[in-house]
MIVEX-9319 format. One line per 8 residues: number of its first residue (from 0); their letters; for each residue x negated, y, z of N, C-alpha, C, O. Coordinates in steps of 0.02 Angstrom, whole numbers, m for minus. Atoms other than C-alpha are relative to their C-alpha. Layout:
<sites>
NUM	a	X,Y,Z,X,Y,Z,X,Y,Z,X,Y,Z; ... .
</sites>
This chain:
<sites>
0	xxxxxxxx	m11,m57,45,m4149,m2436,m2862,m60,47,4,m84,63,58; 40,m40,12,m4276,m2325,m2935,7,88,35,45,129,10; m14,m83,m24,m4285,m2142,m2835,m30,49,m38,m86,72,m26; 46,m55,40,m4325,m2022,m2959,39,83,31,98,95,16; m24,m35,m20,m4302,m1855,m2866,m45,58,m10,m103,53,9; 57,m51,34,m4381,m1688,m2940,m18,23,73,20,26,121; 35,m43,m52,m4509,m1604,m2818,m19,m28,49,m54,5,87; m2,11,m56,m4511,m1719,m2693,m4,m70,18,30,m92,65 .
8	xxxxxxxx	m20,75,m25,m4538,m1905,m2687,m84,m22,55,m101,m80,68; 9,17,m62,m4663,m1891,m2553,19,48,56,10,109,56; m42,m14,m57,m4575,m1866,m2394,m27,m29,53,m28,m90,61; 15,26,m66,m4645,m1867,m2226,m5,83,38,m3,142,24; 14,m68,m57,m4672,m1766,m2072,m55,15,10,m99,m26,m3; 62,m10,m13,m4805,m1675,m2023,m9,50,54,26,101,55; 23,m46,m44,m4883,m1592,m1876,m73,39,6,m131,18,2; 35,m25,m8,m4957,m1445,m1847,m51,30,70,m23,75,101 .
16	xxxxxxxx	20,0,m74,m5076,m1429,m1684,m26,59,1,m66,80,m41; 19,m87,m2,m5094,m1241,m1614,m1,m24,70,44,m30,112; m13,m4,m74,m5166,m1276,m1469,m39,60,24,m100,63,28; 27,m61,m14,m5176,m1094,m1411,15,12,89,56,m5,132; 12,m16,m90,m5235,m1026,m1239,38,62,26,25,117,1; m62,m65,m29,m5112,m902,m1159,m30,17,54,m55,m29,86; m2,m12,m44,m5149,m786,m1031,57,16,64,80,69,86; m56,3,m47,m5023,m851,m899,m35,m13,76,m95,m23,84 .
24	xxxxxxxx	23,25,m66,m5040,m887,m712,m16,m75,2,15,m114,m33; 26,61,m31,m5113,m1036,m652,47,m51,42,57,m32,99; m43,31,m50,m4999,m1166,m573,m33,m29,61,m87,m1,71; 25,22,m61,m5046,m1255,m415,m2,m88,m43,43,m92,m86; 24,57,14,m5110,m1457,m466,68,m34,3,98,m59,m45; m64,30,m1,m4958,m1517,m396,61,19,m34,111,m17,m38; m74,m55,68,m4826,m1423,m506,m38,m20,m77,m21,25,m115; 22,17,53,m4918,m1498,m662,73,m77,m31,106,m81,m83 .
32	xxxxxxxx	m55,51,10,m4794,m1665,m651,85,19,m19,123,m17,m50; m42,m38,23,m4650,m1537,m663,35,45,m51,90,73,m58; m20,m34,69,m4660,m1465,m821,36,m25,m42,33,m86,m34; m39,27,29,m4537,m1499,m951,13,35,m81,37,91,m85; m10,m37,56,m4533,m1472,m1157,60,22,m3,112,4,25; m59,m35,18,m4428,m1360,m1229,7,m40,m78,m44,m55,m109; m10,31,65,m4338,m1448,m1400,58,38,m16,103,54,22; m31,m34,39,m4257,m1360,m1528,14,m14,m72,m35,m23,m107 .
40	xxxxxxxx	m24,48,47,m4160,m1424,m1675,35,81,m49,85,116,m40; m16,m50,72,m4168,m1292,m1848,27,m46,m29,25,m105,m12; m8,39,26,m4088,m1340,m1976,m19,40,m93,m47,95,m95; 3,m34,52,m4091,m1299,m2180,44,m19,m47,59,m79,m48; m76,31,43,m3945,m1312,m2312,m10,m19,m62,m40,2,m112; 2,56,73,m3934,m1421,m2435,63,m2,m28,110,15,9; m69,m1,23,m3784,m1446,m2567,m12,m67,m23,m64,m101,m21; m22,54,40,m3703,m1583,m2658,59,m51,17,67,m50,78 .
48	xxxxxxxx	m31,41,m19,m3569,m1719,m2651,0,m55,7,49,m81,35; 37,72,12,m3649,m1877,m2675,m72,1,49,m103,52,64; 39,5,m22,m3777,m1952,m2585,m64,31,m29,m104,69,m1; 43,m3,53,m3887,m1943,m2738,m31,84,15,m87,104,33; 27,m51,11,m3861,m1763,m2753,m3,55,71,m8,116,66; 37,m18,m44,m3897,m1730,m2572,m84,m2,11,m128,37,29; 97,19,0,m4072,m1821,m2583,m34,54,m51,m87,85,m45; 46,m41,29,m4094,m1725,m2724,m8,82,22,m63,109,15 .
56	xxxxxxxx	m4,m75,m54,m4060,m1543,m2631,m36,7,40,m57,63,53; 42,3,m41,m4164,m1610,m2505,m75,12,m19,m109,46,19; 61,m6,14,m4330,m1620,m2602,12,72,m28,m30,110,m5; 0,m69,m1,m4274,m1449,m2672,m28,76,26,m59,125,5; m15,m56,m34,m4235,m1357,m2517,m44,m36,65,m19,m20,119; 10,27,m64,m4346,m1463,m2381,m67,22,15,m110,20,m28; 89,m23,m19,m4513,m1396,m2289,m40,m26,m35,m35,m83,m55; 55,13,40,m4656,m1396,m2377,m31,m26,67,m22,m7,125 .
64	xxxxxxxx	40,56,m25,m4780,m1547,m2322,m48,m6,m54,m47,m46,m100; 89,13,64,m4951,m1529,m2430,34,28,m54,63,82,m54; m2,17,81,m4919,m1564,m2616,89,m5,m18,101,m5,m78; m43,22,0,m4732,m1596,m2591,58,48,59,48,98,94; m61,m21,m69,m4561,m1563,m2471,7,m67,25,7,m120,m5; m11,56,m45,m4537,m1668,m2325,91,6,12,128,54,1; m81,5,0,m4349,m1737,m2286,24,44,85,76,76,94; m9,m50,m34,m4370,m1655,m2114,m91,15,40,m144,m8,20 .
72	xxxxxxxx	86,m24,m17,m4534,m1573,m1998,16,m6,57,73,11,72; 4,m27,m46,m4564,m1579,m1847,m67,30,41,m121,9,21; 64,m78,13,m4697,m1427,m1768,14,22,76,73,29,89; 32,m48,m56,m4754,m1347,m1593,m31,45,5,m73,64,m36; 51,m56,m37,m4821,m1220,m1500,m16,m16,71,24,m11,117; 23,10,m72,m4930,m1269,m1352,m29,61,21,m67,90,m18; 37,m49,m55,m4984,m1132,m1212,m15,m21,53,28,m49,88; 18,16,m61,m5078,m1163,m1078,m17,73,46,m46,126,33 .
80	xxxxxxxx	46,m71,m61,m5100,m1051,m901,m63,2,m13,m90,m25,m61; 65,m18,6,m5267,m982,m859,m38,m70,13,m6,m107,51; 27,45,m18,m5395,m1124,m853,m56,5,48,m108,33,33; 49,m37,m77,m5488,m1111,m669,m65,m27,m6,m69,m81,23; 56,54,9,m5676,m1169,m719,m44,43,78,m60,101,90; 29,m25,m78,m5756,m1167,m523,m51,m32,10,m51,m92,23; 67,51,m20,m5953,m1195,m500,13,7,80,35,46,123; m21,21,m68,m5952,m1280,m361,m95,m48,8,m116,m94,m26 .
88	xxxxxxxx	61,1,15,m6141,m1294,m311,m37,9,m70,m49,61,m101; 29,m16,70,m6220,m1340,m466,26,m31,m32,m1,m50,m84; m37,48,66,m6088,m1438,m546,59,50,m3,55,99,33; m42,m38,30,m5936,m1356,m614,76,m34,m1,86,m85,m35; m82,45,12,m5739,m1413,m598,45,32,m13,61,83,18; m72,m15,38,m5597,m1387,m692,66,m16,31,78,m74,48; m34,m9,m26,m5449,m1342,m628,50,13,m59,55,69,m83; m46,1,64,m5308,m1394,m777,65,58,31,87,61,88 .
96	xxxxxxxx	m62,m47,m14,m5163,m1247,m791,44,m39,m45,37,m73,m96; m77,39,31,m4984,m1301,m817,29,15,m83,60,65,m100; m22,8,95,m4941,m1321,m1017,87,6,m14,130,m32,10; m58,m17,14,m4785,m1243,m1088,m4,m12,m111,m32,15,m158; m6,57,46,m4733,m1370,m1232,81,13,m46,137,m8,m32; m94,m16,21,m4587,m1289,m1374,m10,m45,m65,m47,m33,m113; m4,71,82,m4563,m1443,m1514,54,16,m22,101,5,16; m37,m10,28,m4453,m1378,m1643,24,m60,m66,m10,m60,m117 .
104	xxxxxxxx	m22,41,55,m4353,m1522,m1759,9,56,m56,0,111,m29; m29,4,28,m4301,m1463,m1916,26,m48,m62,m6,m85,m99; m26,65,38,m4186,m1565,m2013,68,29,m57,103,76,m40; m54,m7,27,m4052,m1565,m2164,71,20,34,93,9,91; m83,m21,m26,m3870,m1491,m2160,21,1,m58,m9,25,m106; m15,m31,77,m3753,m1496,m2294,53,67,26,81,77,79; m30,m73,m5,m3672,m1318,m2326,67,5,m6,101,55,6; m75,10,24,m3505,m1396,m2384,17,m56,41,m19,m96,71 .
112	xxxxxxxx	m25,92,m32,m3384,m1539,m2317,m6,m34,m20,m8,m3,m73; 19,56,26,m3419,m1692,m2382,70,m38,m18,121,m30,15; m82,67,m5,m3273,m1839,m2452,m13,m37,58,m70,m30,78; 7,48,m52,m3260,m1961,m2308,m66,m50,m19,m120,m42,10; 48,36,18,m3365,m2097,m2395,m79,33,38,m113,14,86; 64,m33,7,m3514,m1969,m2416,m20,m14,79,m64,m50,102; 8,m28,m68,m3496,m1915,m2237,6,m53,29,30,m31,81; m2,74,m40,m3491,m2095,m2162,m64,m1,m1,m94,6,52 .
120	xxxxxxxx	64,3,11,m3661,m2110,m2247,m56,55,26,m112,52,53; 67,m50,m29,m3745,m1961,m2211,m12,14,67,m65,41,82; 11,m12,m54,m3704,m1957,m2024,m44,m63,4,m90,m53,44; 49,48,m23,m3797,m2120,m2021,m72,6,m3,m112,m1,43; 45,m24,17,m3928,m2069,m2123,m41,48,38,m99,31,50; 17,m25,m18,m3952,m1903,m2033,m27,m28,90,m81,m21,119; 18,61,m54,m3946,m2016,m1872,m58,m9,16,m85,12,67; 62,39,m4,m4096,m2106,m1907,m60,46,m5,m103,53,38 .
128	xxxxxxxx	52,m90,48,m4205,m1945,m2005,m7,31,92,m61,56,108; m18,m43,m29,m4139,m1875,m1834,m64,m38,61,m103,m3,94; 19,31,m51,m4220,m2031,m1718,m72,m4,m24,m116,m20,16; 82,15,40,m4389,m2038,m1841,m47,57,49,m94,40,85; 12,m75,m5,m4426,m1847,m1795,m29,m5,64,m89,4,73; 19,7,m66,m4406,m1882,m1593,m47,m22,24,m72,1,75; 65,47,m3,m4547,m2019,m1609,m36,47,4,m66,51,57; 52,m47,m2,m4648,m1865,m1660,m3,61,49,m49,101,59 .
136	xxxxxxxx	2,m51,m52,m4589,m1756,m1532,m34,m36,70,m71,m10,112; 20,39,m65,m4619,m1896,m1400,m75,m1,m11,m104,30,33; 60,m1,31,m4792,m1920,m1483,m17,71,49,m29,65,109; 2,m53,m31,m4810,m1738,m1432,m30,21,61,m83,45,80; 3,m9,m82,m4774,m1732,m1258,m60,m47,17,m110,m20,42; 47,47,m20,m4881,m1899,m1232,m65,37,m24,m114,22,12; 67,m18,0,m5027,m1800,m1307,m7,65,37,m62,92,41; 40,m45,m47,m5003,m1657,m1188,m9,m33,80,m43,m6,123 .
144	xxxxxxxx	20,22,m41,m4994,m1777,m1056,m82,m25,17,m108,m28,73; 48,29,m9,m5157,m1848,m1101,m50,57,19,m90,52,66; 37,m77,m7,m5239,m1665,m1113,m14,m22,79,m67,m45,101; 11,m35,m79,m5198,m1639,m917,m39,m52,37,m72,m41,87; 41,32,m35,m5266,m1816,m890,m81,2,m9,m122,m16,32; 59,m2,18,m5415,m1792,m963,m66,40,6,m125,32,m7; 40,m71,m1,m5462,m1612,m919,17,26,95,m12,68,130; m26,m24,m69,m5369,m1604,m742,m66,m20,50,m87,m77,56 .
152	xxxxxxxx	45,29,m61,m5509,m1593,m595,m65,m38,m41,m101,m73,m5; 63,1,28,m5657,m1629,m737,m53,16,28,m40,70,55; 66,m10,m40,m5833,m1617,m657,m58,m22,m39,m75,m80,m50; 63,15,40,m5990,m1588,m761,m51,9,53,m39,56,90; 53,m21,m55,m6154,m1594,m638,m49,57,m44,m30,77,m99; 46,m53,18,m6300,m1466,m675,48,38,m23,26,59,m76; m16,m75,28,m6188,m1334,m719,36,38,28,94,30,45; m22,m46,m47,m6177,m1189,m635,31,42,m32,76,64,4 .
160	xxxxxxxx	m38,m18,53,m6107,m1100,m784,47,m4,m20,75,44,m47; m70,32,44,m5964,m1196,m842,m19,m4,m79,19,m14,m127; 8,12,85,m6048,m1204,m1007,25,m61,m50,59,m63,m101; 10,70,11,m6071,m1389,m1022,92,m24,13,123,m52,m31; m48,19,0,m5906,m1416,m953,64,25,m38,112,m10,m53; m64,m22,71,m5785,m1301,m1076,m28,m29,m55,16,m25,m98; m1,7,52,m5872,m1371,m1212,3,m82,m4,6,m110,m59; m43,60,m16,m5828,m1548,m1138,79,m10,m11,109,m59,m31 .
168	xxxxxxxx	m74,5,21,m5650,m1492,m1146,17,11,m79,61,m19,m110; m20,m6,70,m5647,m1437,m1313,m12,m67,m19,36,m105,m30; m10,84,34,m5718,m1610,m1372,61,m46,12,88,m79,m32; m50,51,m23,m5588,m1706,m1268,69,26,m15,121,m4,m1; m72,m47,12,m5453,m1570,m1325,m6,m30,m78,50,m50,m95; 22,33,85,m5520,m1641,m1530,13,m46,m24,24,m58,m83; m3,86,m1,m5505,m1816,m1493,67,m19,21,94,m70,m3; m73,14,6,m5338,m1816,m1439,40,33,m33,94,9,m48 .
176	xxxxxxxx	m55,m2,54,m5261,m1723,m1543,m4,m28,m92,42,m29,m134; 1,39,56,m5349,m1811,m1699,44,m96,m3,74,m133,m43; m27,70,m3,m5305,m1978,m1623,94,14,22,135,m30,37; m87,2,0,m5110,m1885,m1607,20,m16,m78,59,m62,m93; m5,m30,70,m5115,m1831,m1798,6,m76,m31,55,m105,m54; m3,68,36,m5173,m1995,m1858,61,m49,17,99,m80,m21; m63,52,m14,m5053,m2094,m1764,61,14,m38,89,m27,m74; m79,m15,39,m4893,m1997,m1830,m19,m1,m77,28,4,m117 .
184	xxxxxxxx	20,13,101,m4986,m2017,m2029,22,m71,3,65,m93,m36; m12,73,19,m4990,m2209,m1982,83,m21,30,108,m77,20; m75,8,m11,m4804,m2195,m1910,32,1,m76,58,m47,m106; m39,m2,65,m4741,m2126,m2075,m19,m15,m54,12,5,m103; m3,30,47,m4828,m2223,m2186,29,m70,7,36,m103,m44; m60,55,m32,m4723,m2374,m2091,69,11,m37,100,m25,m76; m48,8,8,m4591,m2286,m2104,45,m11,m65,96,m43,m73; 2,m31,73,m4593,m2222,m2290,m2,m52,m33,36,m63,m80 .
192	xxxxxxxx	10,64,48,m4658,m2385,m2347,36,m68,m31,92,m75,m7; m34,36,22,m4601,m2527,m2434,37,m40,69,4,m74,109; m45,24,m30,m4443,m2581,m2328,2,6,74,21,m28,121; m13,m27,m68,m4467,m2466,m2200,49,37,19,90,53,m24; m55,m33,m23,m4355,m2376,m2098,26,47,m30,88,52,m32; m13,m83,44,m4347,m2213,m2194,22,m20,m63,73,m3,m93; m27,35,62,m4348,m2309,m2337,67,m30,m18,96,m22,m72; m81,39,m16,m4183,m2405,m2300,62,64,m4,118,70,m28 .
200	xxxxxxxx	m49,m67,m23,m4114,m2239,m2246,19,34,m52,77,53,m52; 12,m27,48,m4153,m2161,m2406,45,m46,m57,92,m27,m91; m47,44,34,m4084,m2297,m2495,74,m15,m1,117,m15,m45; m99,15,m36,m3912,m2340,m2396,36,71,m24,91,74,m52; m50,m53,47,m3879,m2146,m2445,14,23,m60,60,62,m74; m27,m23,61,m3892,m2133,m2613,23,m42,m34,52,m21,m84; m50,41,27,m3821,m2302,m2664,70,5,26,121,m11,m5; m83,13,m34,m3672,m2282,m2527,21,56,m8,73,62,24 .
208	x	m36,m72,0,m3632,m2095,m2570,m1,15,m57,24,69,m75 .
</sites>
């Protein structure tokens, strides 16, 4: 079946990377393995009684994504403690501060009760929309894991400055989060695509509701 849905027939997620520096305390090296995201599940209301005219509420009423509304978003705020840069003779080492990680879902709600049918379908639906999202939250975390591996205990020689070595972190802070970004574009053009997951999902609700 053809999806003709005003406002909105591309649908995907998208992330935005703020990776901003907070002036917090410094953790100790070992308290880095201890940290833990915070996840938080918005939601936004949609009407209708039919599958159909949920999907279509959805491109309506759903986060803006570029050119379009996405079916749901998911979005952070990274902070990091102080970052300890220590010349140490004439080379310089980095001393990674502990990262405080808040990944907010948001996702559809309808505003009314549904007939049974509907509501068979859309908990499935929302289900899946619900398990797509997590990928990108997990995504997430795995790229602030890579941060701390990448920047934890860093050592540039000749620099007594720390010059050479913050502007080492910024590069390696660039490269992972381009190689995060891209990954979750080539996730949801999987998913989106012909007889992908999202796709199915998208489908099963507005033929079964």
């Amino acid at each position: 079946m053809a999806l003709h849905v005003r406002g909105a027939l591309v649908l995907r997620a998208c992330i935005r990377l703020c990776l901003v520096t907070a002036a917090l305390v410094a953790s100790p090296l070992a308290a880095q393995a201890e940290w833990k995201p915070v996840e938080k599940v918005e939601t936004y209301a949609i009407s209708g009684q039919s599958g159909l005219e949920l999907y279509r509420s959805i491109g309506q009423n759903g986060p803006n994504a570029g050119i379009a509304r996405a079916i749901a978003h998911t979005n952070f705020k990274l902070t990091w403690g102080v970052r300890n840069y220590k010349p140490t003779g004439k080379a310089c080492v980095l001393t990674a501060a502990k990262p405080k990680l808040i990944i907010t879902y948001t996702l559809p709600s309808p505003s009314a009760p549904l007939p049974p049918a509907v509501q068979k379908s859309w908990e499935v639906f929302i289900a899946g929309v619900s398990a797509h999202e997590k990928v990108h939250g997990a995504s997430m975390i795995q790229m602030v894991n890579d941060i701390e591996v990448a920047t934890d205990g860093l050592t540039v020689p000749d620099d007594p400055k720390c010059s050479k070595t913050r502007a080492e972190v910024v590069r390696r802070l660039d490269a992972i989060s381009k190689a995060r970004v891209q990954a979750s574009r080539d996730f949801d053009r999987v998913e989106l695509g012909q007889g992908g997951n999202l796709q199915k999902l998208i489908l099963a609700l507005v033929n079964g509701g």
